[in-house]
N, C-alpha and C positions, 0 to 999 in steps of 0.2 A: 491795844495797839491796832491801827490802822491796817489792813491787809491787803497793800497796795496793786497786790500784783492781782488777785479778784475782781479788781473796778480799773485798773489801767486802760485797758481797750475799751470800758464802759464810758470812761472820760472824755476819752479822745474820738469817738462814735459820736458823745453826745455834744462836743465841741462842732464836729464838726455837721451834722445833721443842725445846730441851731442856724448856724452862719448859712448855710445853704435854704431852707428852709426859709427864714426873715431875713434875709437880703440877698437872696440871691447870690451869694458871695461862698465859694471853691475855697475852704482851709485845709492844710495838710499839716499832720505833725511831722515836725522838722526835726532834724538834730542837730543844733544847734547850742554852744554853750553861753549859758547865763551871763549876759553884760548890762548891768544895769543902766537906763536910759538916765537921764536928767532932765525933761519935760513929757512928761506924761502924765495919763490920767486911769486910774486905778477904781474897778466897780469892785465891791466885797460885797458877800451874803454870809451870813454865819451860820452853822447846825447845832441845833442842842440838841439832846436826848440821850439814847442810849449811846449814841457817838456825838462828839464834840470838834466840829473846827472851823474849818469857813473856807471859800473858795472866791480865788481873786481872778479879776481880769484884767490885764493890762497891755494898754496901746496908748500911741504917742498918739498927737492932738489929732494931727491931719487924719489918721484913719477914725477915731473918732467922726469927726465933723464927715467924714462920707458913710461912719455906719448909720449917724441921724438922718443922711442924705438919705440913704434906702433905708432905712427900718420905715423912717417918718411918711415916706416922699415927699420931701421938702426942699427947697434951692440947699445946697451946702453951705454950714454955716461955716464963716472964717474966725468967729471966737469963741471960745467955753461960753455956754446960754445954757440956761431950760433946758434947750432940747438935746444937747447932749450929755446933761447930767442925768436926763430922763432914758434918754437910750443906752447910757452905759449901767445906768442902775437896772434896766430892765435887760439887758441881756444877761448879764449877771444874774438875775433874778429866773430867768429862764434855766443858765446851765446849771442851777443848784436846786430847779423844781426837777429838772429830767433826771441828777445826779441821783437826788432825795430817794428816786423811785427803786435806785438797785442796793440802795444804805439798808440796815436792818430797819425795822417799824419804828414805829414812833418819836420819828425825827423832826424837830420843827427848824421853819426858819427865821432871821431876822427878815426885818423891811432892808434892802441893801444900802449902803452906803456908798458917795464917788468921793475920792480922793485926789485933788487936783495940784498941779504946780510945778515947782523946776528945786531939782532935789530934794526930794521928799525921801521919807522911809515910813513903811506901814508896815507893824507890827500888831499880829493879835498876840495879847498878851498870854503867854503860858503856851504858846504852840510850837510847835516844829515843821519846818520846811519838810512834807512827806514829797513832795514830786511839782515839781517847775517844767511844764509843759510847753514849748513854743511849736505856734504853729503858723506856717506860712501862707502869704497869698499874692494877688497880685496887689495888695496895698500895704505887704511888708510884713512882718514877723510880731506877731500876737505873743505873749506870753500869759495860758491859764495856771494859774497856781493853788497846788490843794495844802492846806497845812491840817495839824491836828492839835489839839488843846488835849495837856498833857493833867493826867489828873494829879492834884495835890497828894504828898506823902500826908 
């Protein structure tokens, strides 16, 4: 089992050091309760090794298309492209290389994956919701999510 309260503050440091850091963009963890959107878009990374889960990131389009705007420096794009299937797989890919580093050894990860659209559900199969993170800015309420892959009887 996951030892959530270990890496909690590690999460939310390293959430918030990424956005600061490649976009210049101020996130805070909020307290806020879980309502799931209906057009959003979803970055996953997965961890195998000696632990198993994967860490999601999710934001509606609009912030999206302004995190391409600054990650990229590009005009802001006004529809799901490239470039922000590129910048949500890549910050995703960010918060689960700086996560990787306080997980025990020998943890790899997936290439990430974006999930896109208007009512969706994204399940890794065999996990558990360990901690749904939202965190705020001035471009609205981020939600990081860590889950765990639960191992077979």
């Amino acid at each position: 089992m996951f030892p959530l309260s270990v890496y909690r503050a590690d999460l939310a440091q390293i959430v918030e050091s990424v956005f600061q850091t490649m976009m210049n963009l101020e996130v805070t963890r909020a307290e806020i309760p879980w309502a799931p959107a209906t057009d959003v878009i979803t970055g996953a990374v997965h961890f195998a090794g000696e632990w198993k889960g994967a860490v999601l990131l999710e934001c509606t389009k609009p912030q999206a298309f302004e995190f391409a705007h600054r990650l990229m420096s590009i005009e802001t794009p006004t529809e799901i492209n490239d470039d922000i299937r590129d910048t949500m797989g890549e910050l995703t890919n960010m918060l689960a290389g700086n996560l990787k580093s306080v997980l025990p050894r020998g943890i790899g990860l997936s290439m990430p994956l974006v999930v896109e659209g208007r009512d969706y559900s994204l399940r890794v199969c065999g996990s558990s919701v360990i901690d749904r993170m939202p965190f705020s800015s001035d471009l609205g309420v981020l939600w990081v999510t860590l889950v765990e892959v639960l191992e077979q009887a």
